[in-house]
N, C-alpha and C positions, 0 to 999 in steps of 0.2 A: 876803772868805772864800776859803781852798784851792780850788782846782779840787776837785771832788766825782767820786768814779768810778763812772757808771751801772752798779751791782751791782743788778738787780730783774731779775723775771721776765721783759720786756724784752728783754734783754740776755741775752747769751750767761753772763756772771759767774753769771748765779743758778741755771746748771742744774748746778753746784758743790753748793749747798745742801741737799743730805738728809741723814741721819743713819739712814734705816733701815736696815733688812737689806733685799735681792732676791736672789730665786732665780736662779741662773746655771745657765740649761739652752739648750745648745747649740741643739737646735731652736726653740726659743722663741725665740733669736735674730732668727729670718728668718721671723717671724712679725709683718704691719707692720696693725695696724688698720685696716679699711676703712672711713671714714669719709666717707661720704655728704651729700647735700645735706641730708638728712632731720634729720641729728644737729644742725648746725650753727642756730641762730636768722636767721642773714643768708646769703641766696641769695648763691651768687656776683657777680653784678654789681653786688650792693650792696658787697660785700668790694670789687672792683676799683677801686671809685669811693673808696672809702675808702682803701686803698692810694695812689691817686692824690692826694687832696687832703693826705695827710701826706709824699708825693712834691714835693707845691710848698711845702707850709710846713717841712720840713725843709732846702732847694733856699734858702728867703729868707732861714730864723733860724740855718744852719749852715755854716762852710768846708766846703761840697761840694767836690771838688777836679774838676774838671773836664778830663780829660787822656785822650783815646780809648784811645790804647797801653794805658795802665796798668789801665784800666777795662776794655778787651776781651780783656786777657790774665787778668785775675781772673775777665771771665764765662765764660771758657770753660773754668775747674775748675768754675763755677755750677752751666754747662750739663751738663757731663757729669755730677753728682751729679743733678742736677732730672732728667736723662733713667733712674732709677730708681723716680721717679713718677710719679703718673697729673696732677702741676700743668700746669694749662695757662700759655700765657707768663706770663711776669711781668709786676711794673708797671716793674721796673730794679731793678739793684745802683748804688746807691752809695757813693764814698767819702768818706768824711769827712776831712778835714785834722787830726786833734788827734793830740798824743801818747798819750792813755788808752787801756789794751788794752781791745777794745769792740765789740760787734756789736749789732745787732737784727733784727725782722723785724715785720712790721704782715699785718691780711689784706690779701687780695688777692697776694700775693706782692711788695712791697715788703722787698728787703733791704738793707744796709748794715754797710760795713766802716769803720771807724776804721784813719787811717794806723798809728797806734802798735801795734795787731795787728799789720798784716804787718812791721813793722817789729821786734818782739819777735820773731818766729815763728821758729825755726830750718830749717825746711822745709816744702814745697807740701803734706805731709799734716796739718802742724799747723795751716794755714791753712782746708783741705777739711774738717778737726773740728769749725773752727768755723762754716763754710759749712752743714754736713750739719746740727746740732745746729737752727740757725734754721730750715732748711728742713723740719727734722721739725715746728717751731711749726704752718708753716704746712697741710704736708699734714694733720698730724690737725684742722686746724683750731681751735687752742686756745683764741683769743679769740673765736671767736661761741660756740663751745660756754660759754665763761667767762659769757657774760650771764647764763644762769641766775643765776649767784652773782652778778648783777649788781642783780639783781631788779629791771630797767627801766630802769636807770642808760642801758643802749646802749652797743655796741661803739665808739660815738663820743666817750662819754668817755673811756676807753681808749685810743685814739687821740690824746683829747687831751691827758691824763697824759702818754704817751708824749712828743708832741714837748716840753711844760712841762719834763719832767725833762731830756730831749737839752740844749735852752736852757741850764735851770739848770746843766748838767755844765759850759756852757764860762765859766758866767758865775763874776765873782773879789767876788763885794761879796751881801750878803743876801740882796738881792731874787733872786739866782736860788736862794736855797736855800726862800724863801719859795713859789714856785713850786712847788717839789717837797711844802714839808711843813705847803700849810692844805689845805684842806677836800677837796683831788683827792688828799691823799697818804691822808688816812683809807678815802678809797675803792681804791685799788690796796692799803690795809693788805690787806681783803675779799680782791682778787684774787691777792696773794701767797700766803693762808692756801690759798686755793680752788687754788691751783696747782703746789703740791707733788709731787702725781703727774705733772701734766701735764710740771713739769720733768725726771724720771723717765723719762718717756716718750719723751721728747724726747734727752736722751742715749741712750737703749737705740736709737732709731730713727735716728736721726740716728748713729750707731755703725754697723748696717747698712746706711745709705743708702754711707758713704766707705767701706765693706768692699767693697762690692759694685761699686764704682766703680773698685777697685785703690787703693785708697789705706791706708795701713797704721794699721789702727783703736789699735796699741798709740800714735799722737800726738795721741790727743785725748786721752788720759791724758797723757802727755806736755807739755800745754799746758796741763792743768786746773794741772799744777804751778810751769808759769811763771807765770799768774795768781795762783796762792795767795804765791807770793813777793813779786809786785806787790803784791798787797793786805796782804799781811800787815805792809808799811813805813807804811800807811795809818792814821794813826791818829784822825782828823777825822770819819768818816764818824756823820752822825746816825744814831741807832736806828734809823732806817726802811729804812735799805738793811741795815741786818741781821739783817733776816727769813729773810735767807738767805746764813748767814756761806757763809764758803770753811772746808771740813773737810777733815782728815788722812781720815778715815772715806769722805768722798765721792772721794777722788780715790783711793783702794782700792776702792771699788767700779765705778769707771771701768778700772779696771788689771785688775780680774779678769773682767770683760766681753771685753775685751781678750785676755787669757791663752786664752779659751774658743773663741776662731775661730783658725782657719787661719791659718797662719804667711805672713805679707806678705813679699817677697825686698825690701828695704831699694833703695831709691835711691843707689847711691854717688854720680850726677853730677847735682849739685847746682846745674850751673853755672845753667841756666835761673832756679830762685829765686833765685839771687845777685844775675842782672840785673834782676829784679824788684823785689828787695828796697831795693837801694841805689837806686837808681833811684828808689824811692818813699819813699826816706828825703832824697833832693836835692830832690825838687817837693815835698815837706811839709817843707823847711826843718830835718829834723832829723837832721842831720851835718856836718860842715863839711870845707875843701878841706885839712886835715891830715888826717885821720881817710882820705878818697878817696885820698890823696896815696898813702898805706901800702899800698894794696889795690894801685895803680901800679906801687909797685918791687917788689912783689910779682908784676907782671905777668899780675895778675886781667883775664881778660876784663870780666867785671864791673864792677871798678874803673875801666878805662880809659872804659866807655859813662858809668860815674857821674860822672867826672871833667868828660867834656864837655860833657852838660847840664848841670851847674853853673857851667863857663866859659859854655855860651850863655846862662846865667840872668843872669851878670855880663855880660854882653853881650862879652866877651871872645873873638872869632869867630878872631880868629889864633893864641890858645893855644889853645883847641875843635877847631881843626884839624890840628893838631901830635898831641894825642892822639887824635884818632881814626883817623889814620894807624897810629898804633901797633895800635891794636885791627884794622885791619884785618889788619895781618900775623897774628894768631891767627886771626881768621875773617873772611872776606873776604864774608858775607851774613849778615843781620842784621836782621830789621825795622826794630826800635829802631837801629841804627847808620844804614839810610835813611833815617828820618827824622830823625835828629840832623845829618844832613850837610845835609838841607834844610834846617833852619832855622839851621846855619851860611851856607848862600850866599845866603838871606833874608835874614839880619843885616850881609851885604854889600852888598845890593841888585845879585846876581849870579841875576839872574831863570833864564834861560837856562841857567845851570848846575846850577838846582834843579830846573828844567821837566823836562832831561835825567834825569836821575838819578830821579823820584819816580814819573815818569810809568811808565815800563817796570815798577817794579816795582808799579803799582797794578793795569797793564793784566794781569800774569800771576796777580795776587792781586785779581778784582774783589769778592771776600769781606770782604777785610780792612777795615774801617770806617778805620784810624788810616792806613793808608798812602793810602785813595781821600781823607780829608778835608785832608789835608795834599796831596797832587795838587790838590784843590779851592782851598785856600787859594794854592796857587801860581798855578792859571788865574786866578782874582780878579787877583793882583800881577801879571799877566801880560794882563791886561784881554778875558779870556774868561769872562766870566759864564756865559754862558749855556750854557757846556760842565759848568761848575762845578755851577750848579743841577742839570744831569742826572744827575750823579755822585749831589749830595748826596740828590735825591728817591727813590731806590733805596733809601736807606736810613730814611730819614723814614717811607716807607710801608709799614717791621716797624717803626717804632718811634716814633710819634709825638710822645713826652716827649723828645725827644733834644735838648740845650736847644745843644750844641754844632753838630746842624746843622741847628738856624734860625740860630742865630748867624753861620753861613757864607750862608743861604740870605738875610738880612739886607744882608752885606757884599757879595755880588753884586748883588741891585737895585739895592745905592745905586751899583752901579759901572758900571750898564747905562743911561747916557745916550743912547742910541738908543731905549730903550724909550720910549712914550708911559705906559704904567702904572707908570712907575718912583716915584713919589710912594706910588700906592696899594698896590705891592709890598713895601715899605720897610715900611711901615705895620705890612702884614700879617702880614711876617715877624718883626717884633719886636714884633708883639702876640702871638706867639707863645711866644719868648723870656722876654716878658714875663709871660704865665699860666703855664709851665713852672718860672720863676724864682719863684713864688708871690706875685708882681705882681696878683693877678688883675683888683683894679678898675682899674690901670692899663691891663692889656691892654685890660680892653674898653673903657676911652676911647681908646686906639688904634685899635680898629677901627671903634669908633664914626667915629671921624674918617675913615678908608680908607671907610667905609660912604657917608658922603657926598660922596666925590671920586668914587665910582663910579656915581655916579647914572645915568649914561649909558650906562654898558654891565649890559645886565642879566645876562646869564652871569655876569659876575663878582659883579654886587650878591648874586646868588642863592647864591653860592658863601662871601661875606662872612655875607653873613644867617643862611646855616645854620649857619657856625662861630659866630657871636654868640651862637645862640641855648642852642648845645650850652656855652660858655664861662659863659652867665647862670642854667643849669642848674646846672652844676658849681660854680658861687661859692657858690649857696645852701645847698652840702653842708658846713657850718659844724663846726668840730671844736672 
């Protein structure tokens, strides 16, 4: 069967779908519902556990893309829209690898971008459109308020509709459509009908949220129109995701929402989304080195960064460094160009020349997660663990799901042969890995197993025990 394009309430595709009139008054614009613990059926910490357990089975059943750079430069349009409400952190942003233009949101604050969005997107406010738009899901709270209409079902089926249908989007043969349309599609039928306003609401809001943020609200108009072109080539899609087609009518009434705020002064320099863009179209594998080549003699900043991760993808480390020579003469700093030169002199096994160059800029940037995790990954090759660990535990403890650095806090145990806890470190950290990857029974035979190599040291058994028990908690949150 076709790839299928997650068009539901879900998804960012379905806040397309209305057909009524609304009233377009200016003040009513900056008018954002307060939405309370009260309104809501599930407390928040029931939301953030649930966010988190669609955080690991999305992480198992989907090309997550795993890449700090590209992730911490999307969460900090995140952040700056999230810093318009009263949400507390998130559970993460993730990317997904597919081409489908595509977004969601679950509670607790669990978001997700599809490569093929930023990929379609012509600029950083049509990307914040569709950031704003999910993030309005979450502040008004849409899906605990939806139980009502659920009448006991639980936000955990919902949840589990959700990742079913994600699944079924990437799957090419029946069974993923079957997924979507027995007995769990009849019930998101319920929550489609139930959420028409909510979708409503959610553009009006999520409209406000990127106004307010500087971002120019006439591109989420703008983007509803690149979707309706996508979709409109579609012609496979079952009934059920056309509860809520793409309308001419809805994307007029995005534009005249739009027309009714304050005139945004346009972004002429573009370049920063460019490097994002292509960049994220070479680690999602959809471009190739003709297509980069043109952006080259064109002498795109852009081009030249997109060029060379694609030569380090091909492991190509002496054409890699040819053009990023060139990009330096346009701009001689660069995050993404530091860390592209690193893992050109890694692809060398030119340790020394990576330590130099990665180090100074993490030390002036101790914020940055991609340029300290790539300093990390070079202390490991450079057989300092244990520098590498300090690095990476700074950021593990804002952000505990961070599956990329236990992954690093993983490859330093196994490289600290001096440790005597090196067995039971190893363990630990890729039982982490492990549960964050939505492994979860494997993580806890992992620990299980660290649990009893520590028998002897009780500090740590105490330390293993209580992550076991909070891991054997969290398993039983069944979606």
């Amino acid at each position: 069967m076709k790839r299928l394009l997650l068009a539901c309430s879900l998804g960012f595709c379905s806040g397309l779908a209305q057909t009524q009139t609304v009233e377009f008054n200016v003040a009513s614009q900056f008018s954002v519902p307060d939405i309370g613990g009260g309104i809501g059926l599930l407390d928040q910490q029931k939301e953030k556990a649930i966010g988190e357990q669609v955080f690991r089975e999305v992480n198992k059943q989907m090309p997550v893309t795993q890449n700090p750079w590209l992730e911490d430069r999307l969460f900090t349009i995140f952040s700056h829209i999230l810093s318009q409400t009263q949400l507390n952190q998130p559970v993460g942003l993730l990317i997904i690898n597919d081409p489908q233009i595509n977004a969601f949101a679950v509670p607790g604050g669990l978001f997700a971008l599809n490569t093929g969005l930023i990929n379609s997107a012509r600029n950083m406010d049509e990307v914040a459109g569709v950031m704003a738009h999910e993030i309005a899901h979450v502040t008004q709270r849409h899906y605990s308020r939806s139980q009502e209409a659920f009448k006991g079902q639980g936000l955990l089926s919902l949840a589990g509709i959700l990742v079913g249908a994600l699944v079924a989007s990437q799957a090419d043969s029946d069974v993923g459509a079957a997924v979507m349309l027995g007995s769990q599609a009849a019930l998101m039928d319920k929550q489609l009908t139930y959420s028409r306003d909510q979708e409503r609401e959610a553009d009006r809001i999520g409209m406000q949220y990127m106004y307010t943020s500087g971002y120019n609200p006439q591109s989420m108009a703008d983007f509803f129109e690149v979707m309706h072109r996508a979709t409109s080539r579609v012609s496979f899609l079952p009934d059920f995701w056309l509860t809520h087609p793409l309308t001419t009518q809805r994307m007029s009434e995005a534009r005249l929402r739009a027309n009714q705020l304050p005139k945004i002064k346009p972004n002429l320099n573009n370049e920063d989304f460019d490097v994002l863009k292509w960049y994220s179209r070479v680690i999602s594998g959809q471009t190739n080195e003709q297509q980069l080549q043109v952006l080259v003699d064109q002498n795109s900043f852009a081009g030249f960064l997109a060029l060379t991760a694609f030569q380090v993808q091909q492991g190509d480390y002496v054409a890699a460094q040819t053009v990023i020579e060139r990009a330096k003469k346009i701009k001689s700093d660069h995050v993404l160009m530091t860390l592209l030169q690193a893992d050109i002199f890694l692809g060398q096994n030119k340790i020394q020349e990576a330590l130099s160059g990665i180090a100074n800029a993490a030390i002036i940037m101790p914020e940055n997660r991609a340029l300290n995790y790539k300093y990390a990954e070079v202390l490991i090759r450079n057989n300092q663990p244990a520098q590498a660990q300090i690095i990476v535990q700074s950021f593990l403890k804002n952000n505990p799901r961070d599956v990329s650095g236990w992954r690093l806090m993983q490859q330093a145990a196994n490289v600290d042969h001096a440790s005597t806890l090196r067995p039971i470190n190893v363990l630990r950290y890729r039982a982490e890995v492990e549960f964050w990857s939505g492994y979860e029974e494997r993580a806890i035979k992992t620990l299980l197993h660290a649990q009893r190599l520590a028998k002897e040291n009780k500090s740590l058994l105490a330390t293993i025990d209580q992550r076991l028990t909070v891991m054997q908690k969290d398993r039983q949150l069944k979606i």
